[in-house]
Residue, then its C-alpha position, 0 to 999 in steps of 0.5 A: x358768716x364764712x370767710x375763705x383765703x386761698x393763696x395759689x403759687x405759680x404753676x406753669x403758665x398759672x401766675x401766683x393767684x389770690x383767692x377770696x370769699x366772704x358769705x354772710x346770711x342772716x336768718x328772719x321771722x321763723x323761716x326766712x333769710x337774706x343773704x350776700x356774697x362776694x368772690x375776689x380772684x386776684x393776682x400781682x401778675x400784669x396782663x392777670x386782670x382780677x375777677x370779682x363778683x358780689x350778689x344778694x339773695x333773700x327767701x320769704x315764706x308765708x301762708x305755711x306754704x308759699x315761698x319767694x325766693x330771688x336773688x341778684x349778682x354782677x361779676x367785674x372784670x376789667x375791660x368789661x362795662x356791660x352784659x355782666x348781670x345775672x338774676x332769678x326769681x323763683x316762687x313755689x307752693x307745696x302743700x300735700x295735694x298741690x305744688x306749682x313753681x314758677x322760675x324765671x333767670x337771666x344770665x348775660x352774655x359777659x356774666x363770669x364768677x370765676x370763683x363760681x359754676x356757671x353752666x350757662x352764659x347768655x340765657x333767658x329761662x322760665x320755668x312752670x312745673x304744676x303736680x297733683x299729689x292725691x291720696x286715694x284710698x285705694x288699698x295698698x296705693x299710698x299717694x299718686x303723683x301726676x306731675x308737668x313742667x315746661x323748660x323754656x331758654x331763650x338767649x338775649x336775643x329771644x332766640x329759642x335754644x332748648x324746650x323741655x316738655x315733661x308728663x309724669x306719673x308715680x305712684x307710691x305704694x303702702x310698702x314703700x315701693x314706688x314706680x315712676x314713668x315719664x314721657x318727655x319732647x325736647x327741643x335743642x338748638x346745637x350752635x357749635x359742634x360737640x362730642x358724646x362720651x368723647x366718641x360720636x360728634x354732633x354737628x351744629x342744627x336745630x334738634x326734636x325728639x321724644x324720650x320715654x322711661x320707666x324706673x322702679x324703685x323698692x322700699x329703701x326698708x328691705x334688705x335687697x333695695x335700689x332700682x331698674x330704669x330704662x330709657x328709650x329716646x326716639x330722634x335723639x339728635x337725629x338718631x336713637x338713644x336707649x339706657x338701662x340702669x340698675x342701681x341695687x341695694x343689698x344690706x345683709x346686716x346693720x354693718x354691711x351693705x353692698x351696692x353694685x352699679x350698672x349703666x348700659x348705654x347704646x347711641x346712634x346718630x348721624x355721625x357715628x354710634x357707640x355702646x358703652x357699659x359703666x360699672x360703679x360698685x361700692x362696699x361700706x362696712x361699719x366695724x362700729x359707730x366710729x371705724x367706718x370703711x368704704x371701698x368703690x371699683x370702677x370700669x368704664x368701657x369707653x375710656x378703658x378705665x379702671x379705678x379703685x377707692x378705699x376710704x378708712x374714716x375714724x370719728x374719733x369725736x362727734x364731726x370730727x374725723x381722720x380719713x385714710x384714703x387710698x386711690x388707684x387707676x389703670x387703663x385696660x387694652x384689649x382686655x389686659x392691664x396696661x402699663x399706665x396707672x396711677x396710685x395715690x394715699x392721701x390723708x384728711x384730719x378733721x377738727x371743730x372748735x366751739x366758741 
């Protein structure tokens, strides 16, 4: 069971809010579960209205592989009597040779959790993937994965919005190295206008194109790790997309790992193209089992930001933790430092009771 109460003050045209949640999951038979949630955002504020939602949810396995899982939620707000339903139904089988899911979810037009992520109202989704996991025995070739999926959303009114069609192959090898490659036909329909990267706009219409890629992946076991992907994508709302992203893993000692991040994108469409680079790089060092340290550096060219982080946690009992954290971001104009920054110390303290 989980309880949560967070009491908001008033913040510019914010009204002093009330927030609650309340999760209780009770676990049957060896690998089963139901569970029921509920949210609460209220306010003493007229024209406030409150915002609540309450939901069930269940997952059965049986036969060692077979797992159903569903789940059922409404939200209620005043002024809102209909269209404020959402549900899914999800079945999958995973053995070491076959797995297959089916999925089918609805989301309503007035569906809100305000308390909650909802990246989409207004849709019907069903889903099918079906992967055939065999084990050759072919010197040095581990397991091969030839997999499929179809994504089909559709509105309330059984208008096709997006369709993705994916074929994938991967191989993993004895040494743990893997190879991964992936052909794709996506379907959008665009209704309202949007920006990519804040940059190049797409007007609304309806979308195909194709998309191919092909990632590496070393053995996490050696030293020098990570992986390379390319992705190329033909049509890609009218135009052209290419990405490459190299996610290395460097690990010179039990302490020390280094791990430098590199996204290159290049977009083109109809209305306006851009090339950006993106760079995420992290240091962790371990002075022993209880100081722990992590530094992050960014740059994203697009927005002309770079941003530091540097977190010192010492475990100073098992789950519990005091985080020392310091946090700073510039812009950069014309390959200077500009005068906008941002700095930031924050401290977190962690502590379990067991009762």
């Amino acid at each position: 069971m989980g309880l949560l109460d967070v009491e908001t003050g008033e913040s510019g045209g914010t009204p002093r809010r009330n927030y609650s949640v309340v999760r209780v999951k009770k676990d049957l038979l060896s690998r089963s579960n139901v569970g029921f949630i509920a949210t609460n955002r209220d306010s003493a504020t007229s024209g406030d209205p409150y915002n609540r939602a309450f939901g069930v949810d269940a997952s059965f396995t049986f036969f060692e592989h077979l797992n159903i899982q569903a789940f059922a939620t409404s939200s209620y707000t005043p002024g809102v009597v209909n269209d404020h339903l959402a549900g899914r139904i999800r079945g999958t089988w995973d053995s070491d040779l076959i797995y297959w899911e089916t999925n089918h979810l609805i989301i309503q037009r007035q569906f809100n959790p305000e308390l909650g992520w909802l990246p989409r109202r207004d849709m019907k989704k069903s889903q099918f993937k079906f992967d055939v996991k065999p084990r050759p025995g072919i010197k040095g070739v581990r397991q091969l994965f030839f997999r499929s999926s179809v994504d089909y959303i559709d509105n309330q009114a059984g208008q096709l919005e997006t369709r993705n069609q994916d074929f994938t192959f991967e191989s993993l090898f004895q040494s743990g190295d893997r190879i991964f490659a992936r052909y794709s036909h996506l379907y959008d329909r665009i209704l309202t206008s949007f920006s990519i990267q804040n940059v190049v706009t797409v007007p609304p219409g309806s979308y195909a194109w194709d998309s191919a890629q092909f990632k590496f992946t070393p053995s996490p076991s050696r030293k020098f790790s990570g992986d390379i992907s390319v992705r190329r994508q033909w049509g890609f709302y009218g135009g052209q997309s290419m990405e490459v992203i190299w996610n290395p893993l460097w690990k010179p000692s039990k302490n020390l790992s280094i791990a430098p991040s590199y996204q290159f994108s290049k977009v083109s469409v109809p209305l306006g193209r851009f090339t950006s680079h993106l760079i995420n790089s992290q240091v962790n060092y371990a002075f022993n089992n209880r100081w722990l340290t992590s530094t992050t550096a960014q740059y994203n060219s697009l927005a002309q930001l770079a941003v530091v982080n540097f977190r010192l946690d010492y475990i100073y009992r098992p789950n519990d933790d005091l985080f020392l954290i310091y946090n700073e971001s510039r812009t950069i104009a014309g390959g200077s430092i500009a005068s906008q920054w941002n700095r930031s110390f924050i401290a977190k303290l962690t502590h379990s009771w067991e009762f």
